[in-house]
N, C-alpha and C positions, 0 to 999 in steps of 0.2 A: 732608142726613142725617148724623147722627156718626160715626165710626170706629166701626166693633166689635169685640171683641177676636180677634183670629185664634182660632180652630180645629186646634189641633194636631191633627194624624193619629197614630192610638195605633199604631204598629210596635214592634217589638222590638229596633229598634235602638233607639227610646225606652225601653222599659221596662228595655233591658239601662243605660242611662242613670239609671234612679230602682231602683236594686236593692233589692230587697223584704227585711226584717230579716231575717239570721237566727239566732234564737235558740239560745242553747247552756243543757244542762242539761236536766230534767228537763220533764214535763207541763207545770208551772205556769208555767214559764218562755214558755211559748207560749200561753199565755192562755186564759181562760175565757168563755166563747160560754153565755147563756141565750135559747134562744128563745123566743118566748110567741107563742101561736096556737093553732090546731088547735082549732075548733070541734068538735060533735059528728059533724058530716058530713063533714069536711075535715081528719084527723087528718095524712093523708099532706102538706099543705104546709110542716107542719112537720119532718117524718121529710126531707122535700128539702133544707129549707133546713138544718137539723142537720147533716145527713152531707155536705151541702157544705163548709161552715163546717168541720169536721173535714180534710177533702180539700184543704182549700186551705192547712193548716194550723195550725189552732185547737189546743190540746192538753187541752182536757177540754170536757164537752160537757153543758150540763143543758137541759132540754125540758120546758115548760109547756102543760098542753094539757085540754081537757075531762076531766073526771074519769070518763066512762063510755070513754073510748078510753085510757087512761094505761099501764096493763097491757101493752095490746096493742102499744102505741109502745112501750114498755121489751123486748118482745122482740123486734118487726121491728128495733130499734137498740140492741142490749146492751151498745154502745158509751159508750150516754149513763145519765145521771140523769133521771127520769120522776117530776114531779110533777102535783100535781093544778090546775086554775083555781080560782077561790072561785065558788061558785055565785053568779047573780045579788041583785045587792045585800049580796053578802058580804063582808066585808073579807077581806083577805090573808090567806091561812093563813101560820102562820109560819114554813114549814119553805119556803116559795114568799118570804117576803119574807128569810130569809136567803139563799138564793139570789141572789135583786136587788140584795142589801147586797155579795157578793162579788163580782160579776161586774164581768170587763174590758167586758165588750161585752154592750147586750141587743139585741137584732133580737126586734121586735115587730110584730106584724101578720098574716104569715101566716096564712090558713086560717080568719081571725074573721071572723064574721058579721053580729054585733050592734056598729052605731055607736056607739049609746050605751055599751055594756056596755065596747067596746071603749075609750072615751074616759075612763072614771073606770078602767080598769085600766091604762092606760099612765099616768096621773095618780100612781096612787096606787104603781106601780113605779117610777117617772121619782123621785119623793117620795122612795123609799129607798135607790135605787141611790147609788153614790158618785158623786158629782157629777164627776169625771174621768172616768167609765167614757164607752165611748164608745156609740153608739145608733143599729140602722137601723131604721129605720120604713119599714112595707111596704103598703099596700094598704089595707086599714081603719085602721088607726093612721092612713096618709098623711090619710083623711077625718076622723078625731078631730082632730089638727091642725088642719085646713084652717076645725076650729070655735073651735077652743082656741090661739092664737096664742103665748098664756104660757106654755105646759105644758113649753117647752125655755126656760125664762130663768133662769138663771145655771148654766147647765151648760155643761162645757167644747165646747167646738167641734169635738167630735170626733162630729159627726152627719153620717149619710148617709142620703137620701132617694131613695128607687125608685119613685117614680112613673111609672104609666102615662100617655099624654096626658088620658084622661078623669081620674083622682086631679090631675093638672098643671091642668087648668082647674079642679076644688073648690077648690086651692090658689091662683091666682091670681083667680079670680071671674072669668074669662073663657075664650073658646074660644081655647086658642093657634092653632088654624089650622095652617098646616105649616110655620110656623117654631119649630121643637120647639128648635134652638139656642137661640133666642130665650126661650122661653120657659122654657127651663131656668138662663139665665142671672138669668130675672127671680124664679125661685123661690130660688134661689141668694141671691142678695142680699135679696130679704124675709125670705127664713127663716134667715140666716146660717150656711148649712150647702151642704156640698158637694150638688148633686143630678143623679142621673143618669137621663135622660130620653131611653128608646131607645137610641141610638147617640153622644148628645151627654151631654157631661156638665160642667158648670160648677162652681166654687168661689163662695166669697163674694168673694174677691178681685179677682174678673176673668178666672182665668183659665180656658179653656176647652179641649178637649177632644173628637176626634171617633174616634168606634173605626167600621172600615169593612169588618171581617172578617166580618158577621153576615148572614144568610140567611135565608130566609121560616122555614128550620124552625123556627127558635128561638120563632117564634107557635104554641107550643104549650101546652096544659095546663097548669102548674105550670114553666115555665120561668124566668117570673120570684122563684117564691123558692127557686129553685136562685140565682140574680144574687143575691139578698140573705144569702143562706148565703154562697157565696162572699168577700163584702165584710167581713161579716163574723166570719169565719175570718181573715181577710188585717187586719183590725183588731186581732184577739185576739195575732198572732204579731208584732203593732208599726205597723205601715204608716198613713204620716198616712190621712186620710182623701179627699183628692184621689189618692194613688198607691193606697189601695182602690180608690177608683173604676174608675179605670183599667184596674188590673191587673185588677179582677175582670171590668169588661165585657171585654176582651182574653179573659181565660180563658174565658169564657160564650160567646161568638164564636166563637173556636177550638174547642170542644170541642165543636158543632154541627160545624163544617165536618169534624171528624177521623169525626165519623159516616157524612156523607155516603156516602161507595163501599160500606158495609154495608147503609143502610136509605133512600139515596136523599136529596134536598134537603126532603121534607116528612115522612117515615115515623120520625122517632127521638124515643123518648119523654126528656122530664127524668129520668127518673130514668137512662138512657142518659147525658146529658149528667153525670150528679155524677161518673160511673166518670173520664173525660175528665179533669177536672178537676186533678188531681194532675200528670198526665202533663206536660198542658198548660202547665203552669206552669215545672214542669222545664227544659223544651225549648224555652223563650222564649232 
């Protein structure tokens, strides 16, 4: 059987080792964060992943989301920019595609519903953004992908991937089984992008990565695009795309366990988890 590449253990004496940028100056200087998501049902996975991304550091903040919830996200988050999606079969509005043209970072996926819908809008965004900007793809995106193999080709390498182990087998065309290192290694090198799978999390490179601080509760409701907000926000403020990964499973981990003695190992909602966030980071 071959070598595999060691498992680093994510502590803080790592992370204080890979120290995360930090920017000087104003807003812009800490990057610009668009999310796209939030179907008509699921407005709030975007409102999670936004105000993470924010918390973890991001310095301005715009929010793509169904057009009947747009309103209502622009007040639960007065923090951000609130635009509308394009109805089905619509091209880009273009107040949504300068958006995509400016952004450091989009995080795409969230809260969508529709594969298809979801695969010609990440196309036709991926199309306009600036080909350096960096990109997480989260949850339906991860399955637009896992149809669309091109739709990241010639764009910079600054992609992260949050797949769940069910999105991990659409993308590999098989069941990983429980070697989730494994199989995040092997998404890693097909899709030449950092991807983080659970606890493990791999480069294209080789190299690999295990965070061990994380707890049943974090299998909650919208926990995961609190992780994708986080990444990237920690994208938008500089941070390669393996030290996202990192640091943001690290923070998404820790800010579960800082819950605990308040709401117990399974009682603490995501939205609990973004407040953490900031702190979390601090205190590494």
């Amino acid at each position: 059987m071959p070598n595999r590449p060691e498992e680093h253990v994510i502590t803080p004496a790592l992370l204080r080792s890979w120290p995360l940028p930090d920017p000087q100056g104003g807003k812009k200087d800490r990057g610009t964060v668009l999310v796209v998501g939030g179907s008509r049902f699921t407005p709030g996975a975007v409102l999670l992943a936004g105000v993470a991304a924010l918390r973890a550091g991001a310095g301005v903040l715009q929010l793509a989301v169904d057009g009947g919830t747009a309103t209502a996200l622009s007040i639960a988050v007065p923090e951000a920019k609130v635009v509308s999606l394009p109805d089905k079969d619509a091209a880009l509005p273009g107040e949504l595609r300068e958006l995509a043209e400016q952004a450091d970072v989009l995080a795409i996926g969230p809260g969508l519903d529709d594969i298809d819908e979801t695969a010609r809008l990440m196309r036709e965004l991926l199309d306009v953004a600036d080909k350096d900007a960096a990109v997480v793809l989260d949850a339906y995106a991860l399955g637009a992908l896992s149809n669309d193999a091109d739709v990241l080709a010639g764009r910079s390498p600054r992609v992260v991937l949050t797949p769940n182990a069910t999105e991990a087998a659409h993308l590999l065309g098989r069941d990983p089984g429980d070697d989730l290192a494994g199989a995040a290694r092997a998404v890693a090198g097909q899709r030449q992008a950092v991807v983080t799978l659970r606890s493990h999390i791999a480069a294209p490179d080789g190299r690999t990565w295990r965070e061990e601080s994380g707890d049943s509760g974090l299998g909650t409701s919208g926990s995961g695009d609190v992780l994708a907000g986080i990444i990237a926000g920690l994208l938008a403020r500089g941070a390669e795309p393996a030290q996202a990964a990192c640091w943001g499973a690290y923070a998404h981990a820790v800010s579960g366990r800082r819950l605990i003695p308040r709401h117990g190992r399974t009682g603490f909602l995501a939205r609990e988890l973004v407040d953490e966030v900031a702190a979390t980071i601090a205190t590494v």
